[in-house]
C-alpha positions in Angstrom: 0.0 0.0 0.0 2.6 2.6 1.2 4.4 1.7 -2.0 1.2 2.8 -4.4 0.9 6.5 -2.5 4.6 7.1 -2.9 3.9 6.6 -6.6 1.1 8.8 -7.1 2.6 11.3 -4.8 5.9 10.7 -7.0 3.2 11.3 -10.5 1.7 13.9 -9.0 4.9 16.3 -7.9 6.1 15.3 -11.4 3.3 16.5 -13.2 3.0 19.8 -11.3 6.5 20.1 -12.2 6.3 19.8 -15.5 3.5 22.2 -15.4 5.5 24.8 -14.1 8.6 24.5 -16.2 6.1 24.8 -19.4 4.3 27.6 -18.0 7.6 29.9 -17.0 9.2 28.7 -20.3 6.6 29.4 -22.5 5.3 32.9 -23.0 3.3 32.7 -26.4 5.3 34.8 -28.4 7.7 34.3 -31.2 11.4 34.8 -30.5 11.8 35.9 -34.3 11.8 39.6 -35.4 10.0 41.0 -37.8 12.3 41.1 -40.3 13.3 37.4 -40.1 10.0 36.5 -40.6 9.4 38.8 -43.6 12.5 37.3 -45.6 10.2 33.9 -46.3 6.9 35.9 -46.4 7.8 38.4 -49.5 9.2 35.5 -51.7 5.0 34.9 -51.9 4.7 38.7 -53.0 6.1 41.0 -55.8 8.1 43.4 -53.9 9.5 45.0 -56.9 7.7 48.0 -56.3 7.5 48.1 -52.6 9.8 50.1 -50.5 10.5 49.3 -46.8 9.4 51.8 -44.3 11.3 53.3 -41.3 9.7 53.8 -37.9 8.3 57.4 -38.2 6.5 56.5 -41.4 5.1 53.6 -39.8 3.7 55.8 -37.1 2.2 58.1 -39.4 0.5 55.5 -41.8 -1.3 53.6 -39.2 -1.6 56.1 -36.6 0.0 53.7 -34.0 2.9 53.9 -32.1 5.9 51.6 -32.8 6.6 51.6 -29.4 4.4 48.6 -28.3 6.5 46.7 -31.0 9.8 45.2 -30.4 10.4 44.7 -34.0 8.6 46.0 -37.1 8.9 45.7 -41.1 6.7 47.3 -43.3 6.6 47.4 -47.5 4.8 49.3 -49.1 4.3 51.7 -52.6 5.8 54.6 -53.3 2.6 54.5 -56.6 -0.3 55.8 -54.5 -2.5 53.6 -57.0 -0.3 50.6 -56.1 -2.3 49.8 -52.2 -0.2 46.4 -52.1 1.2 46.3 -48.4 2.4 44.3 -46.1 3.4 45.0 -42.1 4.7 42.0 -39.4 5.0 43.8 -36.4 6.2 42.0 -32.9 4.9 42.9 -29.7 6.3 44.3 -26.9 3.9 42.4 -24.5 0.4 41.6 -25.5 -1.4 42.6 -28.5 -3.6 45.2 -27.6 -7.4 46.5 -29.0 -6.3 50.1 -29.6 -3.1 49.0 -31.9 -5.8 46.5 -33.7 -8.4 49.1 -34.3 -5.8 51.3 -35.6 -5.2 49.2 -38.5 -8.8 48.2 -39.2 -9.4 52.1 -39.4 -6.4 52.7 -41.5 -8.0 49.3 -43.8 -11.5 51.4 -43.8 -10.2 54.9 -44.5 -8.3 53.3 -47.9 -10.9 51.4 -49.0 -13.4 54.7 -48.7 -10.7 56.9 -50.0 -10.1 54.4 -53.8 -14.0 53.0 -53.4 -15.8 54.6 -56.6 -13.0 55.6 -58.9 -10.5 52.5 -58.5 -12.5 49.6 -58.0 -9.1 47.1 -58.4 -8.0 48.8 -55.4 -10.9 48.5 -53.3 -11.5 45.4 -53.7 -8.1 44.7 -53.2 -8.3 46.5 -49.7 -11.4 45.0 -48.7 -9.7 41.6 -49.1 -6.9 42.4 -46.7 -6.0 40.0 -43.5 -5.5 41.9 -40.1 -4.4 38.7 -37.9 -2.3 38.3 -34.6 -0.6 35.0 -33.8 2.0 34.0 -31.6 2.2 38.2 -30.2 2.8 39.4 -33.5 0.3 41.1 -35.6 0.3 40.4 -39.6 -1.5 43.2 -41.8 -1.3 42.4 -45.6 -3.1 43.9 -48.6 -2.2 41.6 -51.7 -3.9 39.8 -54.5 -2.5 36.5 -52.7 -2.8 37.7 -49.4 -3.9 34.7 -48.1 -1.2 32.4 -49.2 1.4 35.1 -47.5 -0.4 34.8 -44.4 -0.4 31.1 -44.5 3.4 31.4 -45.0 3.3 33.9 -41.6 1.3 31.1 -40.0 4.5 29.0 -40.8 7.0 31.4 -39.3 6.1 32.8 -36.3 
């Protein structure tokens, strides 16, 4: 008998351990940056006319602040009819609501703004993915959006 509760008591302190060690080891997030995940996403994208974006223009187009992201990469178009885009942004800590709505506005305002007179554009921009996995939030406006945001899934 006393053999049996040192077992379970044995299984039990093991599996509470175990618990622990995932729990403190584990935070959720990818230990990539931005840019390392990019270098696999783009090869699904013609970048030939995208540009990548520094910091204070990333701030300005999305009305967000780069702060709450420990590393960013954005590409976009210098050709304002050209709304292909795509931005991989890390967190800091958590994602948060205000940093989301941001980009669904900014996704709203362009889609108003070419809606009537460009109609490739809007519907490009009403296709676009806004996603967060693993603490890092994907944004993408493409014609194969969805297959660069499966390749994202892949690399955070």
């Amino acid at each position: 008998m006393k053999k049996y509760i040192i077992a379970e008591i044995t299984c039990v302190i093991l599996t509470f351990s175990f618990i622990i060690y995932t729990v403190t080891t584990t935070t959720g997030t990818t230990e990539k940056t931005a840019v390392e995940i990019c270098q696999d996403l783009v090869a699904d994208m013609s970048t030939d006319d995208l540009t990548e974006r520094n910091v204070n223009f990333i701030n300005e187009k999305y009305s967000v602040s780069s702060s709450v992201f420990s590393s960013v990469m954005c590409l976009s178009s210098d050709d304002v009819m050209n709304v292909k885009e795509i931005f991989v942004g890390v967190f800091n800590e958590e994602a948060d609501s205000e940093t989301i709505s941001a980009f669904e506005s900014y996704a709203e305002d362009r889609f108003n703004l070419y809606n009537g007179y460009a109609p490739e554009q809007s519907a490009l921009i009403d296709n676009y993915i806004l996603e967060v996995s693993s603490g890092t939030l994907f944004f993408c406006i493409d014609d194969n959006a969805q297959a660069i945001y499966s390749e994202f899934l892949k690399n955070v």
